[in-house]
N, C-alpha and C positions, 0 to 999 in steps of 0.2 A: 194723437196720443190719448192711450187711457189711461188713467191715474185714480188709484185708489188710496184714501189715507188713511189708512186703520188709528184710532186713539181708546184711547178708555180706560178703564181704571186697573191696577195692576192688579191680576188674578182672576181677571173679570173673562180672558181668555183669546188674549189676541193674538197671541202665538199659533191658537190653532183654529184661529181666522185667518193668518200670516199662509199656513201648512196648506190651506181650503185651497187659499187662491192662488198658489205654488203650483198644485195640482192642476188648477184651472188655465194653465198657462201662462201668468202672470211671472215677471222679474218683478222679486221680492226684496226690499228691504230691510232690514230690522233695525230697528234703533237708529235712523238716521238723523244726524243734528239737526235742530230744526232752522240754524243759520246757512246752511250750504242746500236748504228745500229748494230755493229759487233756479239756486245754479245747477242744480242737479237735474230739475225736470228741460232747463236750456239746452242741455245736453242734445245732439244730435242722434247717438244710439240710444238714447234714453226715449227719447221723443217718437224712435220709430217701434217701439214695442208696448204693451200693455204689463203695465207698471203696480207697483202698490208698494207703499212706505206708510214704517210704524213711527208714528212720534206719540212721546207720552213722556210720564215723569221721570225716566231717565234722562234725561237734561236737566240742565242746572236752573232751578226755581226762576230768575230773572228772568231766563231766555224763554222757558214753558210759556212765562207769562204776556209772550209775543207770539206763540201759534195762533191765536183767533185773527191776527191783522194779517200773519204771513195765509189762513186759508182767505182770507177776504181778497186779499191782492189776487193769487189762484184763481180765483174765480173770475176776477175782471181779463183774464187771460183765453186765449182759442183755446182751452183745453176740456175735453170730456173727462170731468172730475167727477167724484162723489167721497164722502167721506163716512165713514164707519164708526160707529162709538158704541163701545161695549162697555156694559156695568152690571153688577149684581149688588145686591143688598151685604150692609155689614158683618153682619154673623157672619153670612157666610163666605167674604171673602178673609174674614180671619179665619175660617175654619180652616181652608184651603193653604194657606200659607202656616197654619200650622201641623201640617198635613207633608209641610216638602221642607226642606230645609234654606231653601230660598228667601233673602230679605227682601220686605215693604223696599223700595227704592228711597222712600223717605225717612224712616226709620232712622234714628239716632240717639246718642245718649241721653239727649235732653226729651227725646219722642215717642212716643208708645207708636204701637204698630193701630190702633185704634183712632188713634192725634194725625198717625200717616195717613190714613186713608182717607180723612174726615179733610188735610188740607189737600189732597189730592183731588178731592173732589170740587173744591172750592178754586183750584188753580185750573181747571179742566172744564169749568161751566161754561165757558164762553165757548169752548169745542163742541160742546154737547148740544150746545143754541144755534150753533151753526151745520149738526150732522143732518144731511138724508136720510138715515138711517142707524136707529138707536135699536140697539141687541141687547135685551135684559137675562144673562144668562144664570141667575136665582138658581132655574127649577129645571134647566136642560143639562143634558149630559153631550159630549164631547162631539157625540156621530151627529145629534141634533144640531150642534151648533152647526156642523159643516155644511148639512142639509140647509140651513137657512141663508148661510154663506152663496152659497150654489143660486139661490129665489133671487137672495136680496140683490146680487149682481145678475143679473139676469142671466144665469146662466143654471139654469134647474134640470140639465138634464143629467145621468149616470154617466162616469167615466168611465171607457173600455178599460177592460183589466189585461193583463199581459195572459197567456193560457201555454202553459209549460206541461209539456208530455213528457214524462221519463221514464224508459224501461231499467229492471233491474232483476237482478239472481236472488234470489229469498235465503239462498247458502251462504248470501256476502251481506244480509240484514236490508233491513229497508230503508229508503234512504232517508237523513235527519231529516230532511226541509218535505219532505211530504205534507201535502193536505188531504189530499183524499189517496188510498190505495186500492188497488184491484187486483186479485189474483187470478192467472189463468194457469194454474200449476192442474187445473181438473179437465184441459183441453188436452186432447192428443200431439204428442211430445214429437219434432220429427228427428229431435237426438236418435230414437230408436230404427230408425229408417237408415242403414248403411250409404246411401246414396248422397244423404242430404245431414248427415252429421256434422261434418266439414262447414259446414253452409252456415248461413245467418238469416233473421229476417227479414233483411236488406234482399236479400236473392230471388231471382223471380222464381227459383225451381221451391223452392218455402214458402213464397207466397203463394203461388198454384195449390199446395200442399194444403195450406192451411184455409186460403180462400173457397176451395170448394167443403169445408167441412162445413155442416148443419150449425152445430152447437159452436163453434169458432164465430159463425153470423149472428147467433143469439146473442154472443158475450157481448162482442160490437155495438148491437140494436140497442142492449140494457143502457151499454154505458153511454152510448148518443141522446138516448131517453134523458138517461140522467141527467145529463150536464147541459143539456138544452134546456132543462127545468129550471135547472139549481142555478146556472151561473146568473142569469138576470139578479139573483138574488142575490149574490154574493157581491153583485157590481152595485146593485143597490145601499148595500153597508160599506161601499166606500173602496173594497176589496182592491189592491192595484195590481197584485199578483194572483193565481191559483195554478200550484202544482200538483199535476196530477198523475199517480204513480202506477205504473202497470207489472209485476212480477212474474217471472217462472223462476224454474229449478235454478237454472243456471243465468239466465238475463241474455241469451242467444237466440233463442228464436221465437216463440211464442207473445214474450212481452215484447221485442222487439217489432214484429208483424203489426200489431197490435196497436203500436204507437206511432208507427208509420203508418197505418189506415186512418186511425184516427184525429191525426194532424192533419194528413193532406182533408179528410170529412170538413172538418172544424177549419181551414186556412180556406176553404171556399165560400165562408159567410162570417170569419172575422177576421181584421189586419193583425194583431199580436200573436202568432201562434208559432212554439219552438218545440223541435223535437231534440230528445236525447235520450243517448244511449250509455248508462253507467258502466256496464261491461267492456262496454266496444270503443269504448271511447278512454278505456284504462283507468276509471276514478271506482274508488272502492268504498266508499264515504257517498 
């Protein structure tokens, strides 16, 4: 079993330390009492998967002030542990919290949000003596954190992103969730071809059509260019998705062609890759 224990100061950003290692394949849990830690890692499906649980000051002051014995026990146990503790300076996790409408977990009538953080910190030292791995997130923003997330579990490389192909009619708009669009409305149409009007992309007599044209191969080559370039890049900023949208007149045969080449291109050198057809497939949206 691997077990990761996210703690550290509230706002400091463990939530999307939580999100990091969600992605990284990890069962996440959030906010787990820290009385039911023992029984929980005993667990038999627990134990056969790579795990990671938040305990922090959402528990009640007494019990917090028994996390340092329950990691100590953890550790005299078979388990591949480590534990994670994230903090930032006080400005600015008041700034933060004054920023969302979210309360200090300590906060009370008798407590300023300044008093919470200050015994937060002081009920949480014995965690912080005891992490592998202290994240001071002051002076990073949100993608940096997850990048470090990534190192500090040793798991530093880019995660594949899913790669969505979808043709569509430029007369029916283009579609909401688009990320990148491409128009082939300036290739040659075989609407106008009486043989092959009836037809779609899908068809080998439109594909013949279209595959021996010049400038239909140019369109292709540009946009294999491109997304051979750009996507490392956009999987490097975390990206988990990119749709990529291809248009004509009508969303019948041109873009159609188009994103069935381009799938089957792009499904021979990555596992995520889906095609779709807005027209053909009856969605107008």
């Amino acid at each position: 079993m691997s077990l990761i224990i996210v703690s550290g100061l509230s706002g400091a950003g463990k939530s999307v330390a939580m999100h990091a290692l969600e992605d990284l394949g990890f069962n996440c849990v959030d906010n787990l009492p820290i009385r039911l830690l023992n029984a929980f890692i005993q667990d038999d499906e627990v134990r056969g998967h790579r795990t990671a649980v938040s305990l922090d000051a959402r528990n009640p002051i007494p019990v917090l002030r028994e996390l340092p014995e329950k990691i100590a026990e953890i550790r005299e146990q078979d388990l591949d542990s480590q534990v994670l503790f994230l903090e930032a300076v006080d400005d600015v996790l008041m700034k933060r919290f004054s920023e969302t409408r979210r309360k200090h977990p300590l906060t009370g009538d008798d407590r300023t949000l300044l008093e919470a953080i200050t015994l937060e910190r002081e009920l949480l030292h014995g965690v912080r003596d005891r992490a592998d791995s202290i994240i001071d997130t002051t002076l990073i923003n949100l993608h940096q954190l997850r990048d470090l997330i990534r190192q500090r579990v040793g798991h530093d490389t880019v995660q594949s992103l899913t790669l969505l192909f979808e043709s569509f009619g430029f007369k029916h708009g283009v579609p909401a969730g688009a990320d990148l669009v491409f128009d082939a409305r300036c290739l040659p149409n075989p609407y106008w071809e009486p043989s092959l009007r009836g037809l779609t992309g899908r068809d080998i007599e439109v594909q013949r059509y279209l595959g021996a044209n010049d400038m239909v191969q140019e369109m292709i080559e540009s946009i294999r260019t491109y997304l051979d370039t750009w996507i490392p890049r956009f999987e490097a900023d975390n990206r988990a998705y990119l749709t990529v949208t291809i248009g004509c007149t009508g969303g019948q045969h041109r873009s159609v062609f188009l994103v069935e080449h381009l799938a089957k291109l792009f499904s021979g050198k990555r596992e995520d890759v889906i095609a779709r057809h807005r027209q053909l497939d009856g969605k107008t949206s």
